[in-house]
ZAMARGU-4260 file (C-alpha; in steps of 0.2 Angstrom, whole numbers, plus 5000, padded with zeros to 4 digits):
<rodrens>
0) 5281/5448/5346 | 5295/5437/5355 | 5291/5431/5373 | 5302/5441/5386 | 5316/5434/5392
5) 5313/5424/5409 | 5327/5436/5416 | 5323/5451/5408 | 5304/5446/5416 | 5311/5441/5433
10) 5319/5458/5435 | 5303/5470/5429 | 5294/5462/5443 | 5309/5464/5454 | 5309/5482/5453
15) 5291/5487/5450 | 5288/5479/5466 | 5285/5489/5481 | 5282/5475/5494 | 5298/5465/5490
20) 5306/5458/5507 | 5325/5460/5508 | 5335/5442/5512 | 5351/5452/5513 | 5363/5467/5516
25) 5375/5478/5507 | 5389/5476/5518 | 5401/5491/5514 | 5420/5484/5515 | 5429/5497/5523
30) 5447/5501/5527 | 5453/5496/5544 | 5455/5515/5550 | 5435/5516/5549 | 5431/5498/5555
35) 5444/5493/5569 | 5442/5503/5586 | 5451/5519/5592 | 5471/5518/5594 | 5477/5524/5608
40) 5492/5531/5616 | 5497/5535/5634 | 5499/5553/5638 | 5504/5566/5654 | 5490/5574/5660
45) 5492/5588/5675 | 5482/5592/5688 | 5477/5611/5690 | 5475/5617/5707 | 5462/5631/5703
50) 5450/5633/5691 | 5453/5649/5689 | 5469/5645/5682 | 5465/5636/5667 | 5464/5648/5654
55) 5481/5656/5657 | 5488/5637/5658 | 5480/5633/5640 | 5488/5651/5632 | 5504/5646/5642
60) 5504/5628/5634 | 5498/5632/5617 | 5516/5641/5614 | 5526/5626/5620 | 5517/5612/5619
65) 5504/5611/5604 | 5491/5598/5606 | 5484/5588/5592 | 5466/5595/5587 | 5457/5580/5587
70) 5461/5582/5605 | 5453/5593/5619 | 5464/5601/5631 | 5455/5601/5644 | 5444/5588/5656
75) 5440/5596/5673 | 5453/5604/5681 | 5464/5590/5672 | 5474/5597/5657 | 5483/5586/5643
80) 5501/5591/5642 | 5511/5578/5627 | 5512/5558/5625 | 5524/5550/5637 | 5538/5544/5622
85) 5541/5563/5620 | 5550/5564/5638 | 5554/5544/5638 | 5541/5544/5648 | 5550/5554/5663
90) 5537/5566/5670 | 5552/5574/5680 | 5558/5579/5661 | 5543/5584/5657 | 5540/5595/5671
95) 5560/5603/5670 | 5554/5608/5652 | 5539/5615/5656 | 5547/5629/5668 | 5561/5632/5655
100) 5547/5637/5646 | 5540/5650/5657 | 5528/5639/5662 | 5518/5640/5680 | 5523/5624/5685
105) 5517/5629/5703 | 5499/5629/5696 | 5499/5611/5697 | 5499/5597/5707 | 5516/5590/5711
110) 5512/5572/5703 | 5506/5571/5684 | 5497/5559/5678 | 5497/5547/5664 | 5481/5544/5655
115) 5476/5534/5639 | 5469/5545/5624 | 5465/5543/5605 | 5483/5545/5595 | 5471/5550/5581
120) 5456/5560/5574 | 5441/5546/5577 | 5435/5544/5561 | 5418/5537/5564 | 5404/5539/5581
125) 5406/5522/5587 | 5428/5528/5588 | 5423/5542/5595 | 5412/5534/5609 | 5426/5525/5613
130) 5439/5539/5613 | 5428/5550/5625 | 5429/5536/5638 | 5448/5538/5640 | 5449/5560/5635
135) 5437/5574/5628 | 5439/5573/5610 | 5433/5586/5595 | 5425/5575/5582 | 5410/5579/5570
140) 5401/5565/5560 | 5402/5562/5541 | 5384/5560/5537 | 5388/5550/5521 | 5401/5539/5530
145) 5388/5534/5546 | 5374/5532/5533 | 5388/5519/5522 | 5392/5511/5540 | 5373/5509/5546
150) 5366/5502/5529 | 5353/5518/5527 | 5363/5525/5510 | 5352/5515/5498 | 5332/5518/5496
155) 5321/5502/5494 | 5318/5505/5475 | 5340/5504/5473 | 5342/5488/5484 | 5326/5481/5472
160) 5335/5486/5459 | 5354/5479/5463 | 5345/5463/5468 | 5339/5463/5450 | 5357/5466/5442
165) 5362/5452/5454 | 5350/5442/5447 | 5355/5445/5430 | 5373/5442/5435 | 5370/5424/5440
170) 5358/5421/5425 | 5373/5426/5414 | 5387/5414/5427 | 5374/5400/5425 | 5373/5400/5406
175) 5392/5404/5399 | 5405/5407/5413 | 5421/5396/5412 | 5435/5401/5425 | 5446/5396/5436
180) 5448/5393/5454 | 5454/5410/5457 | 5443/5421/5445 | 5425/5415/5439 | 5408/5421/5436
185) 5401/5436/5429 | 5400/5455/5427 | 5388/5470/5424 | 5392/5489/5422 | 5378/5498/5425
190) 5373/5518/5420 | 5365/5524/5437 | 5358/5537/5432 | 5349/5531/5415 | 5347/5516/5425
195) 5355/5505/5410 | 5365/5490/5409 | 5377/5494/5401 | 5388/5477/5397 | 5385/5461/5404
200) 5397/5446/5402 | 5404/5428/5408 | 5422/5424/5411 | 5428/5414/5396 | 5444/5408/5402
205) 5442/5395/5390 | 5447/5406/5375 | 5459/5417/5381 | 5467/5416/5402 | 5464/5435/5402
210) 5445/5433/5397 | 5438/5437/5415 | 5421/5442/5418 | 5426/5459/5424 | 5439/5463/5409
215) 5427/5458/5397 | 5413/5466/5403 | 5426/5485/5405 | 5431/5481/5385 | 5412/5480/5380
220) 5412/5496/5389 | 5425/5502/5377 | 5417/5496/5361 | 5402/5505/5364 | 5412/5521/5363
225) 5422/5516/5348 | 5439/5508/5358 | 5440/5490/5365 | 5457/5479/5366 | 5445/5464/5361
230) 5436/5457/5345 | 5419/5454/5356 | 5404/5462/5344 | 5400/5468/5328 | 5385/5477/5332
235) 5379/5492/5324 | 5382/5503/5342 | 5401/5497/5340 | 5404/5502/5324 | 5396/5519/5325
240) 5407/5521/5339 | 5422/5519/5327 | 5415/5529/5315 | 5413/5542/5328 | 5393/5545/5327
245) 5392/5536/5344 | 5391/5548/5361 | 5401/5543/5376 | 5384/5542/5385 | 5377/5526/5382
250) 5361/5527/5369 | 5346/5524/5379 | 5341/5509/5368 | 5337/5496/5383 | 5351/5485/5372
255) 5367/5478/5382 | 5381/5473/5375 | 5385/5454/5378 | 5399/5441/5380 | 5396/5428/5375
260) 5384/5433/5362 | 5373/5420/5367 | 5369/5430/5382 | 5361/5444/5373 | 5344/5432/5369
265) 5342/5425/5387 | 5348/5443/5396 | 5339/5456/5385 | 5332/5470/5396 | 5317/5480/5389
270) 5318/5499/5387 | 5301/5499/5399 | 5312/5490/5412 | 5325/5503/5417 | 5333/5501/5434
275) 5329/5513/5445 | 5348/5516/5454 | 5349/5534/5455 | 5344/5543/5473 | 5328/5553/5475
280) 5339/5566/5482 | 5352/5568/5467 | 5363/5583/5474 | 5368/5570/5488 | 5371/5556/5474
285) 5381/5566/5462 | 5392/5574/5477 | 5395/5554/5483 | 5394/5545/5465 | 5402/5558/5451
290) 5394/5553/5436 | 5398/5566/5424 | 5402/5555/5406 | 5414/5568/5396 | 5429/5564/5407
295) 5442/5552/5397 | 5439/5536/5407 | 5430/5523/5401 | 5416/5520/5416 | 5417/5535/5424
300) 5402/5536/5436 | 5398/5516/5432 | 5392/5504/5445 | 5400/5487/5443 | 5390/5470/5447
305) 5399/5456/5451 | 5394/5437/5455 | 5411/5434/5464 | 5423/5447/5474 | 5434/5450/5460
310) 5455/5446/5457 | 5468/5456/5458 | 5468/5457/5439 | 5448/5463/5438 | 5452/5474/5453
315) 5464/5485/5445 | 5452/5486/5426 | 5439/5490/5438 | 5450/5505/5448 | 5456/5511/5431
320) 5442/5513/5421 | 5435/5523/5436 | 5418/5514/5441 | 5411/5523/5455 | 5404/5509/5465
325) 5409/5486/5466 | 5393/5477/5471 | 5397/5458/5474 | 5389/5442/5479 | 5400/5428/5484
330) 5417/5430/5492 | 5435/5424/5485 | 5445/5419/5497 | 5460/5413/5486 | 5463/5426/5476
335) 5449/5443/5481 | 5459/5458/5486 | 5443/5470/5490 | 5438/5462/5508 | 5446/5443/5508
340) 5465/5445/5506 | 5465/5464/5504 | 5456/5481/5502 | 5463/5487/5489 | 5453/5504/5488
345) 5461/5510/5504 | 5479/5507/5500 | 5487/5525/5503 | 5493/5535/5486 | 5481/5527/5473
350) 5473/5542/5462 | 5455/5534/5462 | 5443/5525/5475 | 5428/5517/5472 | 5415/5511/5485
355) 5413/5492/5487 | 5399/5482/5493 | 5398/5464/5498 | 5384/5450/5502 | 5373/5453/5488
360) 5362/5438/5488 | 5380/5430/5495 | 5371/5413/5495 | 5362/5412/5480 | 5377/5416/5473
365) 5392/5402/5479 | 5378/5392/5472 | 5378/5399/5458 | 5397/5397/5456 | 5396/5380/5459
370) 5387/5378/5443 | 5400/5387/5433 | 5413/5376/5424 | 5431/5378/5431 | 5445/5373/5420
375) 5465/5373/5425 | 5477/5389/5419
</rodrens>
């Protein structure tokens, strides 16, 4: 019998261990809406002279003056009337419409008052924290969101085993990535649910400039289900693929597909060794994280791995071959669009979003980057 690979022995231990000590932290890159602190807008408020008064006054305003409902109407005897741009900021104006409106005006005090309040719905606790400390607002926490934000969505045997597809990723960079400056490293789509690897590669820039680690590793994807743009393997899997006797599901042989082939030897993952990514609590998992492999896209449901914040390039093959979730290691600050330069899954109007992690093992990896060989394009 052949020795295991040191990587495919490195990552058994990894994630059969249950005492393993975490040197790092998922950090989720989120849009600016979620991340940045509340917006806020000056608005009039009035001042009720009666308690008693305050219902009539909120039926009264409803019909003339609709309030946004992440806003509450009232605080106290103080009532929220409209922002201050709507009149040009002239309570006088404000005040004339309000009476051509039927409304009580002698209900409240003479002089309004301009307060600050959130222009819109808070979006996470820590906005809506803020928020409250300027008007009442109506906000209910996304579960899934505050776990994302606080770091609590992943269990201890999922960290243990991302670490060990990190691992793999920089075994792979270290042994056959050729880049450039602006793209380098490598990539891993990963099955969470069967907890396979699915492809792993290492840019190869060398041999062709759209050979990145990521588009390779999204074309191995394909050939496993009979497509593929590139001529990357001959194996048996491929070409029962093309013949059609292959399922979209990846078979459950412990076998990635490789590029460059010289990977497979050093990278092979025992069917024993499966990772273990999937959620103790799978209705949660599969609400967050479809994973449902009939649909027409290539890695629907797939978790990518990557040694270095991907390009612009890798980004979009990533966003159209519909992985569910971007783990990467070392940032890319001349050319990474998903936390350096950009987030590219929050731009507005695109028809899918994945979730994207950064800081995997951040350090390890830059030094593993440093070992790759970098050529001019």
């Amino acid at each position: 019998m052949d020795p295991e690979p040191p990587a495919a022995k490195m990552t058994r231990d990894l994630v059969e261990s249950k005492k393993h000590e975490f040197t790092w932290k998922p950090q989720p890159i989120l849009s600016k809406e979620i991340t940045g602190d509340v917006i806020l807008e000056k608005s009039f408020v009035a001042v009720l002279k009666d308690k008693k008064l305050i219902s009539r006054a909120i039926q009264s305003l409803a019909k003339c003056l609709p309030i946004p409902q992440h806003l509450k109407r009232c605080s106290g005897l103080r009532i929220y009337l409209a922002p201050i741009n709507k009149f040009q900021g002239d309570s006088h104006k404000l005040k004339t419409f309000l009476a051509e409106k039927d409304f009580d005006v002698d209900s409240i005090e003479d002089d309004l008052e301009i307060v600050n309040n959130a222009s819109v719905a808070p979006r996470t606790k820590s906005q809506a924290a803020q928020a409250l400390e300027h008007w009442p607002v109506n906000f209910h926490p996304d579960i899934d969101l505050e776990e994302l934000i606080g770091g609590s969505i992943f269990e201890q045997e999922q960290l243990a085993s991302i670490e060990a597809c990190m691992r793999l990723a920089m075994a792979a960079a270290k042994e056959a990535a050729v880049g450039s400056a602006e793209c380098n490293g490598s990539a891993l789509i990963v099955d969470p649910e069967s907890g396979s690897v699915l492809a792993i590669a290492a840019s190869s820039m060398d041999k062709h400039p759209m050979w990145h680690a990521s588009m390779l590793a999204v074309d191995l994807v394909a050939k496993s289900q009979g497509g593929g743009a590139w001529s990357l393997t001959t194996s048996d899997r491929s070409r029962d693929a093309r013949e059609g006797t292959c399922k979209r599901k990846h078979p459950d042989d412990g076998q990635a597909l490789c590029y460059p082939h010289s990977l497979a030897k050093l990278l092979d993952i025992p069917r024993s060794c499966s990772l273990n990514l999937a959620k103790t609590n799978r209705k949660k998992e599969k609400r967050s994280s479809p994973s449902d492999k009939t649909g027409p896209y290539l890695c629907t449901g797939y978790w990518a791995v990557l040694l270095r914040e991907p390009c612009p390039l890798c980004s979009m093959a990533l966003l159209h071959s519909r992985v569910s979730r971007i783990f990467y290691g070392a940032a890319n600050s001349v050319t990474g669009i998903l936390g350096s330069k950009a987030a590219l899954h929050s731009v507005p109007g695109l028809n899918h979003r994945y979730q994207v992690w950064s800081s995997v093992l951040e350090d390890e990896c830059a030094r593993s980057l440093e070992q790759c060989r970098t050529i001019h394009c």
